[in-house]
MARPALO-778118 format. One record per residue (C-alpha): residue number from 0; residue in one letter; x, y, z. Coordinates in Angstrom, 3 decimals, decimal comma. Example, Ala and Ser with C-alpha at 12.3 -4.5 7.8 and 13.67 -1.06 7.14 Angstrom:
+------+------+----------+----------+----------+
: migu : tike :        x :        y :        z :
+------+------+----------+----------+----------+
:    0 :    A :   12,300 :   -4,500 :    7,800 :
:    1 :    S :   13,670 :   -1,060 :    7,140 :
+------+------+----------+----------+----------+
END
This chain:
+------+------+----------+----------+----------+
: migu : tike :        x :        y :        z :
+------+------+----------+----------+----------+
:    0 :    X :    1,287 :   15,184 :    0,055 :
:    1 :    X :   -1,775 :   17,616 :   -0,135 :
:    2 :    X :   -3,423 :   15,343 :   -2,643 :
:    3 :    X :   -2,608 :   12,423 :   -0,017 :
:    4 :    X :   -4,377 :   13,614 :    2,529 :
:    5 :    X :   -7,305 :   14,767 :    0,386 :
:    6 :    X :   -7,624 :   11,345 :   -1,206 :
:    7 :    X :   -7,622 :   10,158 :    2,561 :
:    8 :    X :  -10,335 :   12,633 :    3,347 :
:    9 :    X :  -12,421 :   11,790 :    0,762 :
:   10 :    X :  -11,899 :    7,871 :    1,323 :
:   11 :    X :  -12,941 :    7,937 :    4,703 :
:   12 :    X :  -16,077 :   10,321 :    4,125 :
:   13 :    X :  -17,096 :    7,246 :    1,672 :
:   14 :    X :  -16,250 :    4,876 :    4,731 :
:   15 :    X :  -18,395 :    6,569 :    7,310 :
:   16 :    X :  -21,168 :    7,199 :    4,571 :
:   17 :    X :  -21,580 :    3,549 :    4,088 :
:   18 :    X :  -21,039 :    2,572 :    8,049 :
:   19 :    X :  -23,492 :    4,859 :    8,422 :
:   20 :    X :  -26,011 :    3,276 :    6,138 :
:   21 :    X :  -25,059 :   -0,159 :    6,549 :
:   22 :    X :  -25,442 :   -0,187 :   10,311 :
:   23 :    X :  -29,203 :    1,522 :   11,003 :
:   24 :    X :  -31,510 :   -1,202 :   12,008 :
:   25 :    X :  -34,507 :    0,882 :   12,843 :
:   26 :    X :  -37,872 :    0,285 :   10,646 :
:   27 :    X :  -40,754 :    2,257 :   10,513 :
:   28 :    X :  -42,595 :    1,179 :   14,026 :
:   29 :    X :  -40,045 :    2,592 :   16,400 :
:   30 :    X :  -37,852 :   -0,300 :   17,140 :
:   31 :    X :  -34,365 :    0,510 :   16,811 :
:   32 :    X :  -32,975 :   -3,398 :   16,865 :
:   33 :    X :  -29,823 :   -2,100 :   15,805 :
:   34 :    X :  -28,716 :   -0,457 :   18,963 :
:   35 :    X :  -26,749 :    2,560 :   18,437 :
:   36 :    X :  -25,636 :    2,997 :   22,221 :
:   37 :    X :  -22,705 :    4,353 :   23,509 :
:   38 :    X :  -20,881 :    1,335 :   22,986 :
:   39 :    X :  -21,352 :    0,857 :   19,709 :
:   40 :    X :  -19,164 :    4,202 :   19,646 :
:   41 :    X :  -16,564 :    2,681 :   21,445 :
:   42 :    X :  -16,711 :   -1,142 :   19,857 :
:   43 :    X :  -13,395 :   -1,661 :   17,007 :
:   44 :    X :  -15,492 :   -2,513 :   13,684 :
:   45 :    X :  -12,710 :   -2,408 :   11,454 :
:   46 :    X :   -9,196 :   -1,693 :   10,800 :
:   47 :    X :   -8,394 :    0,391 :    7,747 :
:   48 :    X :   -4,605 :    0,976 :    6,504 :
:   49 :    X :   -3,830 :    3,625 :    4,193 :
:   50 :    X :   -0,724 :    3,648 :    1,976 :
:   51 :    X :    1,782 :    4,820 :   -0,437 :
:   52 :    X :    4,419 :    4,983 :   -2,162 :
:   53 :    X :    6,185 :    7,846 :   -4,607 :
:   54 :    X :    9,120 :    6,752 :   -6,391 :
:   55 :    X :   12,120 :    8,988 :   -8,275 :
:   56 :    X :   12,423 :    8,796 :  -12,278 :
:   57 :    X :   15,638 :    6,891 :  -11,942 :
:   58 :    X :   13,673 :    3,874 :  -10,216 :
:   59 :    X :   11,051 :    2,995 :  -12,351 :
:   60 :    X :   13,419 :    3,020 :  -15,190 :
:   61 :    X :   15,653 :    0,387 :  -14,123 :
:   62 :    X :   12,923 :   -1,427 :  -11,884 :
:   63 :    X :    9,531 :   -3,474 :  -12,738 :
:   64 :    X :    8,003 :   -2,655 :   -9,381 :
:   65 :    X :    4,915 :   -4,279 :   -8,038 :
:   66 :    X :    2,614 :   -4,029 :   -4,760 :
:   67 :    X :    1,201 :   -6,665 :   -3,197 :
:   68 :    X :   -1,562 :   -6,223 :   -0,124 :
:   69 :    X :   -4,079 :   -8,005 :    1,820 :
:   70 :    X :   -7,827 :   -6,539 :    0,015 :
:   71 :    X :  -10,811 :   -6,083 :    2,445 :
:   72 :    X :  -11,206 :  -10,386 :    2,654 :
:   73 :    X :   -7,362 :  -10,803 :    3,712 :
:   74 :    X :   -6,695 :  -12,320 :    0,062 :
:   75 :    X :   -3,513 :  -10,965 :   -1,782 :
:   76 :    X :   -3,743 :   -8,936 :   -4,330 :
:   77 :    X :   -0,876 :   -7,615 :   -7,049 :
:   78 :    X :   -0,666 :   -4,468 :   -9,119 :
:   79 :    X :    2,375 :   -3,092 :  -11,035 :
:   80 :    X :    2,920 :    0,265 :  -10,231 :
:   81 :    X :    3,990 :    1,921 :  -13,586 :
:   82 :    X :    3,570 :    5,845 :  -12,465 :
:   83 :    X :    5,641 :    7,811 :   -9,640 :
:   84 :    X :    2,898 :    7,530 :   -7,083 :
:   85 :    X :    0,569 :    4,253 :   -6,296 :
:   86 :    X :   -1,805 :    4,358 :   -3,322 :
:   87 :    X :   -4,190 :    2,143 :   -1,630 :
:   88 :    X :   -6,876 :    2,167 :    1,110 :
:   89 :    X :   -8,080 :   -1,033 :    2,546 :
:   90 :    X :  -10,538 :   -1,061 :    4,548 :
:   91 :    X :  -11,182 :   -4,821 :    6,426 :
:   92 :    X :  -13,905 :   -5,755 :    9,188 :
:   93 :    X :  -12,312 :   -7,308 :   12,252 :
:   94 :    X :  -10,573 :   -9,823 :   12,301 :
:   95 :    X :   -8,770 :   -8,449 :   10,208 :
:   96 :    X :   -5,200 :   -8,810 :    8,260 :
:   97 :    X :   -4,119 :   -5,579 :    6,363 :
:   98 :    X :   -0,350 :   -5,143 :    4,928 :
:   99 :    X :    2,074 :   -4,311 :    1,718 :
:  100 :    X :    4,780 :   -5,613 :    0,368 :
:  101 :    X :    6,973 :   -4,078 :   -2,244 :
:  102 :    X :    8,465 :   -6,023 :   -5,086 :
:  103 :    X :   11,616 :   -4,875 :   -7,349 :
:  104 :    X :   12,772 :   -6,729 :  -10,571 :
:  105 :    X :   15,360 :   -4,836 :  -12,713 :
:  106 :    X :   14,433 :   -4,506 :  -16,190 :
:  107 :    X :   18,030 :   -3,977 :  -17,259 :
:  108 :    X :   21,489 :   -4,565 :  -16,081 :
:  109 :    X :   23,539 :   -2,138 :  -14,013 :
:  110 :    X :   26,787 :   -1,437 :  -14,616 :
:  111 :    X :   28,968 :   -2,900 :  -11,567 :
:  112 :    X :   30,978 :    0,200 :  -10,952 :
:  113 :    X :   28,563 :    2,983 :  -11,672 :
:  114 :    X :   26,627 :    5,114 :   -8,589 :
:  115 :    X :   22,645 :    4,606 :   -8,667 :
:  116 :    X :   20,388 :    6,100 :   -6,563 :
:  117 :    X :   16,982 :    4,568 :   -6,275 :
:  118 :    X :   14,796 :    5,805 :   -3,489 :
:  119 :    X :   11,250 :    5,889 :   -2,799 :
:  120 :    X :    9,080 :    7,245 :   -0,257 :
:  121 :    X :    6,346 :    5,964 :    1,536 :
:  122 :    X :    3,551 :    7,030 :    4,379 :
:  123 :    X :    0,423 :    5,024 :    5,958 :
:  124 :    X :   -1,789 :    5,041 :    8,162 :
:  125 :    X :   -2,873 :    1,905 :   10,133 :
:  126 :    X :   -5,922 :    2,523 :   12,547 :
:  127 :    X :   -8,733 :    0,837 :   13,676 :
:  128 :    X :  -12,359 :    2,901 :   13,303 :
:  129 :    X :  -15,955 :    1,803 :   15,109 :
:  130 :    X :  -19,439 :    0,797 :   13,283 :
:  131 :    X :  -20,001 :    4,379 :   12,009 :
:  132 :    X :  -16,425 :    4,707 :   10,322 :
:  133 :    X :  -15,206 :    7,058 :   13,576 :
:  134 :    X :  -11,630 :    6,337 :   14,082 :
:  135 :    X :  -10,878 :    4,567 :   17,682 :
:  136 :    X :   -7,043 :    5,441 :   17,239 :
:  137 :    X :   -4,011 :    4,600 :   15,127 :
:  138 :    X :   -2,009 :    2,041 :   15,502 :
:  139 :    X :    0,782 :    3,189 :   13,870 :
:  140 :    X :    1,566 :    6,078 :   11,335 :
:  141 :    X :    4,547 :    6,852 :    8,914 :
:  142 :    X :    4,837 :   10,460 :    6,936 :
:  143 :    X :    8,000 :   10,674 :    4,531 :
:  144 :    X :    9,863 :    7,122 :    4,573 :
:  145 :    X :   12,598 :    7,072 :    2,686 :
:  146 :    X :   14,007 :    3,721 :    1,563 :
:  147 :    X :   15,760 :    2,091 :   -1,412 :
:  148 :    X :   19,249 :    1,857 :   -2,664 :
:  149 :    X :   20,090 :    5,366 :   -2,395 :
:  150 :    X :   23,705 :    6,124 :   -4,035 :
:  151 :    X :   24,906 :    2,709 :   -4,152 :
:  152 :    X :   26,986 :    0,643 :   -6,961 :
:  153 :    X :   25,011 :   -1,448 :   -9,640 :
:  154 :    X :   27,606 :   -4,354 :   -8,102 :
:  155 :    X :   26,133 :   -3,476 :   -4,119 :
:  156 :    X :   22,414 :   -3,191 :   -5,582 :
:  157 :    X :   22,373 :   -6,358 :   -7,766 :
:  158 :    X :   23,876 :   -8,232 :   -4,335 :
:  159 :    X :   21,174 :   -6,876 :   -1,850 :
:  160 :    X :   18,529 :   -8,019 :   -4,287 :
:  161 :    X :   19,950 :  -11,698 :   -4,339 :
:  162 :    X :   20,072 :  -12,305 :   -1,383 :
:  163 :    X :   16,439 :  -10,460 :   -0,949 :
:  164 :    X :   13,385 :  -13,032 :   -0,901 :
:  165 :    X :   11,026 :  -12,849 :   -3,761 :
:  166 :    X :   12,623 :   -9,441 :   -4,927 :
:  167 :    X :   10,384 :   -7,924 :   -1,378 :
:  168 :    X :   12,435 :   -4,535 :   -0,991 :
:  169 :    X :    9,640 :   -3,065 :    1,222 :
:  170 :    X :    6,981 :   -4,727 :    3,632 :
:  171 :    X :    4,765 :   -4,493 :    6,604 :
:  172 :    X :    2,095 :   -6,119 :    7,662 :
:  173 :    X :   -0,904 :   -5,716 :   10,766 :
:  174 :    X :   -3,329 :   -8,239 :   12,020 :
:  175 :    X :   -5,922 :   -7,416 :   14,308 :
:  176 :    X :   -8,255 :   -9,434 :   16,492 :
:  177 :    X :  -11,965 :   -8,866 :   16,808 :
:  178 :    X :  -11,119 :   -6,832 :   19,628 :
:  179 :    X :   -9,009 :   -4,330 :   17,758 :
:  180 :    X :   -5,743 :   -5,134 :   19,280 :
:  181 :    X :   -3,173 :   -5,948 :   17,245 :
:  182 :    X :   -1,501 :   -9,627 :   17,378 :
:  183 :    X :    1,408 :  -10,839 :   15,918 :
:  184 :    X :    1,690 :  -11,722 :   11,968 :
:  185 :    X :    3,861 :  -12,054 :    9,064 :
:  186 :    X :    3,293 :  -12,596 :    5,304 :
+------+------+----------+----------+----------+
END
């Protein structure tokens, strides 16, 4: 969790660095032109989810898993997660449309009767930050999920993943306006 937040830190320090940059519009003869007022301070710039997940050994032996999520231009992207802990910032000018979704394809069959216990835990951070990468406050924030099949029969798994669309075990999903409130959305 420590290297989490670190990771979080350090994303965010690159954030601000480049708001910081990106938004001076002074030049050399005095003129500001880029304002810089108290309301840019308090204007939403962008919305910036942070997440991830940490999965047991048992999991991603029996399960291809793969993360889908909205990039910084609201077009999905896909990764396969192939070590216990993938993570993901994504930070996304307003409008914006920032989310995951969690895929699970088993790699083997499970026995019917046998007791699995796939689990995996997950945290983010949704919030919405001004032109200089300050944040304006969260939306919403989750620390220490759990989900997955924990102790279940391969017969009870292999059921709940039919009738599951696309194999999608996990998702959520935020869309903001240019205002920084959020609206309604789905995948």
């Amino acid at each position: 969790m420590k290297k989490f937040f670190l990771t979080l830190a350090a994303i965010m320090c690159c954030a601000m660095t480049t708001a910081v940059f990106t938004s001076c519009g002074g030049d050399d003869s005095g003129n500001s032109g880029g304002g810089g007022g108290e309301e840019d301070l308090t204007t939403p710039a962008a919305a910036v989810l942070t997440f991830s997940f940490t999965f047991n050994d048992e999991t991603l032996n029996y399960f291809d898993m793969t993360a889908e999520y909205f990039d910084e231009l609201g077009a999905i992207k896909s990764e396969s997660i192939t070590s216990k802990k993938w993570e993901k910032t994504v930070v996304s000018m307003l409008p914006a449309k920032l989310g995951v979704r969690l895929k699970a394809t088993l790699k083997t069959d499970l026995d019917d009767d046998e007791i699995y216990s796939f689990k995996w835990l997950y945290a983010y951070t949704c919030m919405i930050v001004n032109k200089k990468g300050n944040s304006l406050g969260e939306y919403s924030k989750s620390i220490n999920g759990v989900t997955g099949f924990p102790d279940r029969t391969g017969r009870h798994i292999k059921e709940k993943l039919a009738n599951m669309s696309d194999g999608v075990v996990y998702a959520l999903v935020y869309e903001v306006d240019s205002k920084g409130k959020k609206v309604e959305s789905s995948w």
